[in-house]
C-alpha positions in Angstrom: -33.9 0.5 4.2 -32.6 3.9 4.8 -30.1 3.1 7.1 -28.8 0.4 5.0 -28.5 2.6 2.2 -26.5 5.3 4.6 -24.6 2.6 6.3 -23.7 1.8 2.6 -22.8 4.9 1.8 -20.9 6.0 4.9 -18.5 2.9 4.4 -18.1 4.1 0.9 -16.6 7.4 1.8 -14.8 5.5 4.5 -13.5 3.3 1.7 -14.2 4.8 -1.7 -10.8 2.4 -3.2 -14.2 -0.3 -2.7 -15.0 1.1 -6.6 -11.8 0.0 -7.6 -13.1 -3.8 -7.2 -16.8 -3.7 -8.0 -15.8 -1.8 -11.7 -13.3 -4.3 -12.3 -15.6 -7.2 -11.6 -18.7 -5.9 -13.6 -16.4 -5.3 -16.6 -14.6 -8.8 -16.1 -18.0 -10.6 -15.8 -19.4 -8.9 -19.1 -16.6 -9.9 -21.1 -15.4 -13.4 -19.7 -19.1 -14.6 -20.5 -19.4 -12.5 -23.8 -15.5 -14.1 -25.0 -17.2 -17.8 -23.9 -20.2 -16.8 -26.4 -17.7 -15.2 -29.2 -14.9 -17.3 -29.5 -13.4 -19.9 -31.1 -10.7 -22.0 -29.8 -7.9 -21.7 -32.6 -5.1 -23.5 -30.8 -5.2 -26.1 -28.3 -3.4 -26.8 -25.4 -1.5 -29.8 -24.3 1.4 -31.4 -23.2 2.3 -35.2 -21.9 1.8 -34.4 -18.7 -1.6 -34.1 -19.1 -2.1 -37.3 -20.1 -1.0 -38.8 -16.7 -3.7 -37.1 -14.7 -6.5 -39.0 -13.6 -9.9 -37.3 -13.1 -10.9 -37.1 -9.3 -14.4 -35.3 -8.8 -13.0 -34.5 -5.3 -10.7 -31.5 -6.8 -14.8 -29.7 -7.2 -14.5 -28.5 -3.1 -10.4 -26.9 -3.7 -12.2 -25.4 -7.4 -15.3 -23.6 -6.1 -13.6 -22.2 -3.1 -11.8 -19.6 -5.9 -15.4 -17.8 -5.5 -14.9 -17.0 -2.3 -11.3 -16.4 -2.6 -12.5 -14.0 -5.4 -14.2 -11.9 -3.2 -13.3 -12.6 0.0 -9.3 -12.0 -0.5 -10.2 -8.0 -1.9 -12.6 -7.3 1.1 -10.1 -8.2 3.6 -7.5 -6.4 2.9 -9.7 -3.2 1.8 -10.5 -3.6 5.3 -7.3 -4.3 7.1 -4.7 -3.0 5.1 -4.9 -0.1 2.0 -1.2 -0.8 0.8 -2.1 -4.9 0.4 -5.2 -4.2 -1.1 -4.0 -1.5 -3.8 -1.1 -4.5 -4.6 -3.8 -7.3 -4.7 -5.8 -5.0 -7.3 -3.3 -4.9 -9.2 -2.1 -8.2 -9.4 -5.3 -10.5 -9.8 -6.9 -7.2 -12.1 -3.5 -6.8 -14.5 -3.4 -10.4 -14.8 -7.3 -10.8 -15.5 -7.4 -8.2 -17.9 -3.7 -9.4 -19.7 -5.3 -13.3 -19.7 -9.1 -11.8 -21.3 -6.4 -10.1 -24.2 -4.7 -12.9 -24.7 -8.1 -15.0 -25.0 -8.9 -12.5 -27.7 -5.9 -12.8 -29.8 -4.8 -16.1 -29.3 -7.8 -18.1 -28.5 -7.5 -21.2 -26.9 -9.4 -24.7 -25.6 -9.2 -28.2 -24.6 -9.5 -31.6 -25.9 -9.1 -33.2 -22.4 -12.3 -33.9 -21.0 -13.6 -37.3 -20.8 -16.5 -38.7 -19.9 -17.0 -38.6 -16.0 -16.9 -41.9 -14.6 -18.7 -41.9 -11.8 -22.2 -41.1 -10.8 -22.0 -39.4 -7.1 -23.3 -35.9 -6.0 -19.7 -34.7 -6.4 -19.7 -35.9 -10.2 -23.2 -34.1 -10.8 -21.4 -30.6 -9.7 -18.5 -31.3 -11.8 -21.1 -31.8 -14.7 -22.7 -28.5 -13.6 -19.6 -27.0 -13.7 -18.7 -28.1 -17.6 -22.2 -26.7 -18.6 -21.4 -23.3 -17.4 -17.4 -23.2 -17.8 -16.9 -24.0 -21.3 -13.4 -25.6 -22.3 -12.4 -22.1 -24.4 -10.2 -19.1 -23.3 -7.7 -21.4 -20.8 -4.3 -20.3 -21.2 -3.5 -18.5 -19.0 -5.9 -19.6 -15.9 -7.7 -17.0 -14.5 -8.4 -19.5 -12.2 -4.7 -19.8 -10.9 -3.5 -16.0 -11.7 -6.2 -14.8 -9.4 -5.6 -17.5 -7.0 -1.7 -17.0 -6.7 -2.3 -12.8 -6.7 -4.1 -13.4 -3.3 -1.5 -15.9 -1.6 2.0 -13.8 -3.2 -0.4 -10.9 -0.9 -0.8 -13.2 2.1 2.6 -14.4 2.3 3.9 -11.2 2.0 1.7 -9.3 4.4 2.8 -7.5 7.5 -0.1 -8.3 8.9 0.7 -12.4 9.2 4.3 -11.2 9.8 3.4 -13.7 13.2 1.1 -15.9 11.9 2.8 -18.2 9.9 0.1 -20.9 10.2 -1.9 -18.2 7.6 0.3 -18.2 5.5 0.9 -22.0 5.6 -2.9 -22.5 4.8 -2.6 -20.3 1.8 0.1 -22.1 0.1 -2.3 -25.1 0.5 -5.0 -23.6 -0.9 -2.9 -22.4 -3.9 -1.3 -26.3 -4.2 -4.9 -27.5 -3.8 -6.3 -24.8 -6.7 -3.7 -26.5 -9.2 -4.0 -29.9 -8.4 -8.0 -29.1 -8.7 -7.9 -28.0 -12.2 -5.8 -30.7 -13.3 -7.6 -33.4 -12.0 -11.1 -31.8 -12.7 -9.5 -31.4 -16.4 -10.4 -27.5 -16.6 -7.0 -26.6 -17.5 -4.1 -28.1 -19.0 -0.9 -28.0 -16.9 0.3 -25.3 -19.4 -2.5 -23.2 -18.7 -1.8 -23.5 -15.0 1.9 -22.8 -14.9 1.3 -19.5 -17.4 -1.3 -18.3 -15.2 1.1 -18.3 -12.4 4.1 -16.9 -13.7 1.7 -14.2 -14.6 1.0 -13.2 -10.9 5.0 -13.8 -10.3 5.9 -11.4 -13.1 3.1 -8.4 -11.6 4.1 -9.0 -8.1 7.8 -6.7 -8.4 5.8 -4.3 -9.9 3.0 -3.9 -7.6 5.0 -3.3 -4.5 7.4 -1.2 -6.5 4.3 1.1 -7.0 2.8 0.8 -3.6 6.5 0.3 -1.3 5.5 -1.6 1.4 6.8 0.1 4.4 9.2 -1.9 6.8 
């Protein structure tokens, strides 16, 4: 036990930009759930494009590998690289905090889940899923801001300067997050472009405060 706790705190010291994440994430959990508990959806968000995507309980595996995207993405490149981790921060925790505002003042939901069709094992975790992710607070997705903050990092890295095959997979993975919450009917196509754009609009401003160094 001891040497778990100095082991612990040795990689702290080594690392102490590790606080920067774990405060973020505590404050993000305690208000995403409290906002889910506290507000009402005012406006809700659609356009005809949504109407011309089927549901496919398949998009569940693409959905719940944002957790460890979530986690994964941040520990890596505290790890690896300082500069790409500072930029990630900044990215995925701007945009979180800018999309948990914008829940606040302009709340907003979904009318586009329908009855799943199917009964399968896949179907019963997209049901799970519904219970505990509530259609409220969409626009912009979390989901895809987050998401997109850890491939514009990837892509851009030095350190898959050679290793374009990483960088292919993570374009995939961000194609297969947005086609995941369309077809899953999380988000509206609205709520998937904005969230996005959101990471886009960060990204000149992260490397303008941490210059990435040619």
């Amino acid at each position: 036990m001891n040497q778990t706790k100095n082991g612990l705190t040795a990689f702290l010291r080594r690392h102490p930009e590790t606080w920067i994440a774990v405060g973020y994430f505590a404050f993000y959990l305690l208000s995403f759930f409290a906002l889910e508990r506290i507000t009402e959806p005012r406006f809700i968000v659609h356009c005809p494009l949504d109407d011309f995507i089927p549901f496919c309980e398949w998009g569940i595996i693409p959905y719940c590998s944002w957790y460890l995207l979530l986690v994964g993405g941040p520990v890596f490149f505290l790890l690896k690289d300082k500069g790409d981790y500072l930029r990630l921060c900044f990215i995925m925790f701007v945009g979180m905090t800018i999309c948990l505002a914008l829940y606040v003042v302009l709340p907003t939901g979904l009318d586009l889940r329908q009855p799943i069709p199917r009964d399968n094992l896949l179907c019963k975790a997209v049901e799970l899923l519904r219970t505990i992710d509530t259609p409220t607070n969409v626009c912009p997705s979390i989901h895809i801001s987050s998401t997109v903050a850890v491939g514009i990092v990837t892509v851009r890295s030095k350190l898959f300067a050679r290793r374009r095959w990483v960088k292919v997979l993570m374009v995939a993975e961000c194609l297969a997050m947005c086609w995941a919450t369309l077809v899953l009917q999380q988000h509206s196509v609205l709520d998937v472009a904005a969230g996005a754009a959101l990471s886009f609009a960060l990204m000149p401003i992260a490397w303008k405060l941490w210059p990435q160094k040619k």
